[in-house]
VEXZA-710669 format. One record per residue (C-alpha): residue number from 1; chain; residue in one letter; x, y, z. Coordinates in Angstrom, 1 decimal, padded with zeros to 4 digits, always signed. Example, Ala and Ser with C-alpha at 12.3 -4.5 7.8 and 13.67 -1.06 7.14 Angstrom:
REM residues 2
   seq   mol   type       xx       yy       zz
     1     A      A   +012.3   -004.5   +007.8
     2     A      S   +013.7   -001.1   +007.1
END
This chain:
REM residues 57
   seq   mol   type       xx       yy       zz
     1     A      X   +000.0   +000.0   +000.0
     2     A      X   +002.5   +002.5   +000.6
     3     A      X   +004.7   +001.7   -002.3
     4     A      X   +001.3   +002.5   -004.7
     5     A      X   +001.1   +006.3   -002.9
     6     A      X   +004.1   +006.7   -003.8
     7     A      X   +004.4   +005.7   -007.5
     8     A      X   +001.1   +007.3   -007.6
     9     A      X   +002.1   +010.8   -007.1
    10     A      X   +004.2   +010.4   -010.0
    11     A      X   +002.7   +008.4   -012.9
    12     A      X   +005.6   +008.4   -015.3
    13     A      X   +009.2   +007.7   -014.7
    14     A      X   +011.5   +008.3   -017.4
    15     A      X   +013.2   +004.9   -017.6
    16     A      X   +013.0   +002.0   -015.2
    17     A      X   +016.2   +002.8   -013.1
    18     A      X   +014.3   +005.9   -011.8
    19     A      X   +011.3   +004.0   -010.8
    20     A      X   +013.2   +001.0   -008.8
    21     A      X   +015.6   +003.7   -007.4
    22     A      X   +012.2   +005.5   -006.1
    23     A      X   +011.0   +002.5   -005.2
    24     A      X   +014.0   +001.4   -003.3
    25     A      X   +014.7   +004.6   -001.2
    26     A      X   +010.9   +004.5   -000.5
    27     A      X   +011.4   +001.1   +001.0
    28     A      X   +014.1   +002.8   +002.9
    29     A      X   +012.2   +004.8   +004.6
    30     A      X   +009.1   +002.4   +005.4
    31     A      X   +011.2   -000.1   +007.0
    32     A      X   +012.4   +002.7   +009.4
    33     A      X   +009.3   +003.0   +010.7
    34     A      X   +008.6   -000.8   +011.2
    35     A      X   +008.6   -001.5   +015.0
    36     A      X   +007.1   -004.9   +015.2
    37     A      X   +008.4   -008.3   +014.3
    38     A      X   +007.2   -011.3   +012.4
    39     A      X   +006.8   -014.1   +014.5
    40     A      X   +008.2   -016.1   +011.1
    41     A      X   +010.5   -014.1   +010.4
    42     A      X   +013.4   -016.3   +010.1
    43     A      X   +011.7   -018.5   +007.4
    44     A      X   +011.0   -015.3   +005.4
    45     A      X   +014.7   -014.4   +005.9
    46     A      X   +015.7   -018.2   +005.2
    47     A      X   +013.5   -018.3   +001.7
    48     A      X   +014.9   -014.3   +000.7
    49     A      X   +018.5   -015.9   +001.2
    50     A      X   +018.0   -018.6   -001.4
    51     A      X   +015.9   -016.4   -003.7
    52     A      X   +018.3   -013.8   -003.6
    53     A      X   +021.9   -015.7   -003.0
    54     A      X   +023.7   -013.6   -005.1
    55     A      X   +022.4   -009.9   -004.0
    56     A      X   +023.5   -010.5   -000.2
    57     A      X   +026.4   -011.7   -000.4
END
């Protein structure tokens, strides 16, 4: 939900760098403001890890 206010104040992004860089400092800044925790959240983290091997290394 907040991801769509944000790419909906601006309805055209000149190439798709701009939009995932918008997209990504947005995230930024929601996960700041993220005070509780999952009660799965090491399965998530387990199943991002093999999804995404090579991007957190």
């Amino acid at each position: 939900r907040q991801l769509r206010k944000v790419t909906k104040a601006k309805s055209v992004f000149p190439t798709d760098d701009s939009l995932l860089k918008m997209l990504y400092l947005a995230m930024i800044d929601i996960t700041k403001k993220w005070t509780g925790r999952r009660k799965d959240w090491g399965q998530i983290h387990s199943q991002l890890e093999i999804f995404f091997a090579d991007r957190l290394d």
